[in-house]
C-alpha positions in Angstrom: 65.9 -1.3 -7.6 65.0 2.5 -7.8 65.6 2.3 -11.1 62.8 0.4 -11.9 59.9 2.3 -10.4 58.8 5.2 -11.5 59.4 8.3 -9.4 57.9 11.4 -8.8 60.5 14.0 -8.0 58.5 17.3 -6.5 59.5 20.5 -6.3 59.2 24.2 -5.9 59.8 26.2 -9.3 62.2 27.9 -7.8 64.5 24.6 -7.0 64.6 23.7 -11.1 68.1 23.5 -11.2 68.2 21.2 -7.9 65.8 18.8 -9.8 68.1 19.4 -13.2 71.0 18.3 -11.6 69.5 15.2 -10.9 68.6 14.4 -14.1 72.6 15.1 -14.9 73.7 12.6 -12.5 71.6 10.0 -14.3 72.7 10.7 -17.6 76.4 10.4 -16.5 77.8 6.8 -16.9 80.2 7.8 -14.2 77.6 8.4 -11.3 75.8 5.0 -9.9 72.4 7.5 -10.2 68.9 6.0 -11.9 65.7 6.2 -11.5 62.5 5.8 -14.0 61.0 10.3 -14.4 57.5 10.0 -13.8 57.5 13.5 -15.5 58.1 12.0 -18.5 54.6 10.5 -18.5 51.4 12.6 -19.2 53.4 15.8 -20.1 51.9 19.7 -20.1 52.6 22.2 -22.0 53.6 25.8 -20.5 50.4 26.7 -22.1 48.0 23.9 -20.4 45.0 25.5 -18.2 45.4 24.9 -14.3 42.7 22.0 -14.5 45.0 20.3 -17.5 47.8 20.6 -15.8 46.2 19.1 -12.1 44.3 16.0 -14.4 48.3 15.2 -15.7 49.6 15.7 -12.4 47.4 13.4 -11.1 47.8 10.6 -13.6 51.8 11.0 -13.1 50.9 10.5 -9.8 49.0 7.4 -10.2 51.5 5.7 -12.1 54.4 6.6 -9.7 55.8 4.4 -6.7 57.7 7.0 -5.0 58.4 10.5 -4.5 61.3 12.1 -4.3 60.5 16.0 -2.4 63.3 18.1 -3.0 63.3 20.1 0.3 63.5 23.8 0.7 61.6 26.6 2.2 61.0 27.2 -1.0 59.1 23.8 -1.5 57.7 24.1 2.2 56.0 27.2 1.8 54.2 26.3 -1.9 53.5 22.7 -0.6 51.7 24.1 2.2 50.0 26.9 1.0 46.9 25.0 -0.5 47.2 26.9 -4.0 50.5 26.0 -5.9 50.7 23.1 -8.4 53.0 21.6 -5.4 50.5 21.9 -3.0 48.5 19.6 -4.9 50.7 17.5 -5.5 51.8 16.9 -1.8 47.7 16.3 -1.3 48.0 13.6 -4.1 50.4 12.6 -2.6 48.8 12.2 1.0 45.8 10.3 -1.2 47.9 7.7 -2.9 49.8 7.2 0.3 52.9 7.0 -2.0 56.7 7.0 0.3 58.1 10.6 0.3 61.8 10.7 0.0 62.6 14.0 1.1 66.1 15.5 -0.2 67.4 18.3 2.3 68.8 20.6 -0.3 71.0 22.5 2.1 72.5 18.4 2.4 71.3 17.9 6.0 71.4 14.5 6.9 68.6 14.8 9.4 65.0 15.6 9.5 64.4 19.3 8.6 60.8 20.4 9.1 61.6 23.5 7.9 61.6 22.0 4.6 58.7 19.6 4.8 55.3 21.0 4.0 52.9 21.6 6.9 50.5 19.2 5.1 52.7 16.0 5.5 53.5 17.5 8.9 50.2 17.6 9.7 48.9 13.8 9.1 52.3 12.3 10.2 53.3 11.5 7.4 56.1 8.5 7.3 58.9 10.2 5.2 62.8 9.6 5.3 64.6 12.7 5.5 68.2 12.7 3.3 71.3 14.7 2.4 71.3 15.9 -1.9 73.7 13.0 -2.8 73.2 10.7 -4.7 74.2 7.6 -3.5 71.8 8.1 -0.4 69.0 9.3 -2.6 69.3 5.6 -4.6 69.6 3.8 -0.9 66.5 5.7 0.0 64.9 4.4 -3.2 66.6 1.2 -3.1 64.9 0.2 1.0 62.7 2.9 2.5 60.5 3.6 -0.3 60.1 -0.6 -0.9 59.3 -0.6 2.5 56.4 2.1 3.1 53.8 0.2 2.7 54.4 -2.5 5.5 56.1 0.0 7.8 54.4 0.6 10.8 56.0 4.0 10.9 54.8 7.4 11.2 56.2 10.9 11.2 59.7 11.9 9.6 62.3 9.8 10.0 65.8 10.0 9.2 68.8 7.5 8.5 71.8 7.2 11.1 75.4 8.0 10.4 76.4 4.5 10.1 74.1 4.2 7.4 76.1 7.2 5.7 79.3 5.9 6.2 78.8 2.5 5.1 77.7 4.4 1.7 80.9 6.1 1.7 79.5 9.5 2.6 
């Protein structure tokens, strides 16, 4: 089901190759890995001024169901720091009220908060925290983000080991 919405997958610069790695799982027929890039829509150039590249941002945004946050300091620190391209899109984010899927890049199976910006932190934000795999990314996509809207939830949350091992992980 993933698949089928489009997803926002948000990240520090500095985590590129997290996020490019992705992309290679869902271009190989042999991983079970899909989702529909909401950065393919409303792209920037390198070139773009700041307010060009928030206005796309924004749009991408609107047109996304879900949003994959590839955790890291990295990604804490910009999303929090008010300034950043990700630190506006963690605020979209908060607007929209869109589900946050948050990937623990170190693969942590739990809820990190060193790796979720203080923003999200700060409103109690419902997110589900998951390991860098990607069958529990697609499981994430697949039930929590479908969901957000009629949970009742609030905070970080994470999934249980059972959960994991009935994934195979």
């Amino acid at each position: 089901m993933g698949y089928r919405n489009k997803t926002y997958v948000a990240f520090a610069s500095e985590d590129i190759s997290d996020y490019r790695m992705m992309e290679a799982w869902k271009a190989n027929e042999r991983i079970d890995f899909d989702f529909f890039n909401a950065h393919d829509l409303f792209i920037s150039r390198d070139t773009s001024k700041p307010e060009t590249i928030k206005k796309n941002l924004r749009e991408r945004l609107k047109n996304a169901k879900q949003v994959i946050l590839l955790g890291s300091e990295d990604g804490k620190r910009k999303g929090g720091d008010g300034d950043s391209f990700l630190a506006h899109e963690i605020e979209l984010i908060i607007e929209l009220n869109l589900p946050v899927i948050v990937v623990n890049l170190d693969q942590s199976r739990t809820v990190e908060k060193k790796y979720i910006p203080a923003p999200l932190l700060d409103v109690d934000y419902h997110t589900v925290s998951v390991s860098y795999q990607p069958k529990i990314i697609m499981h994430a996509l697949d039930n929590y983000a479908v969901t957000f809207a009629t949970s009742e939830k609030e905070g970080p949350h994470q999934y249980t080991a059972k959960i994991y091992s009935d994934l195979g992980l």
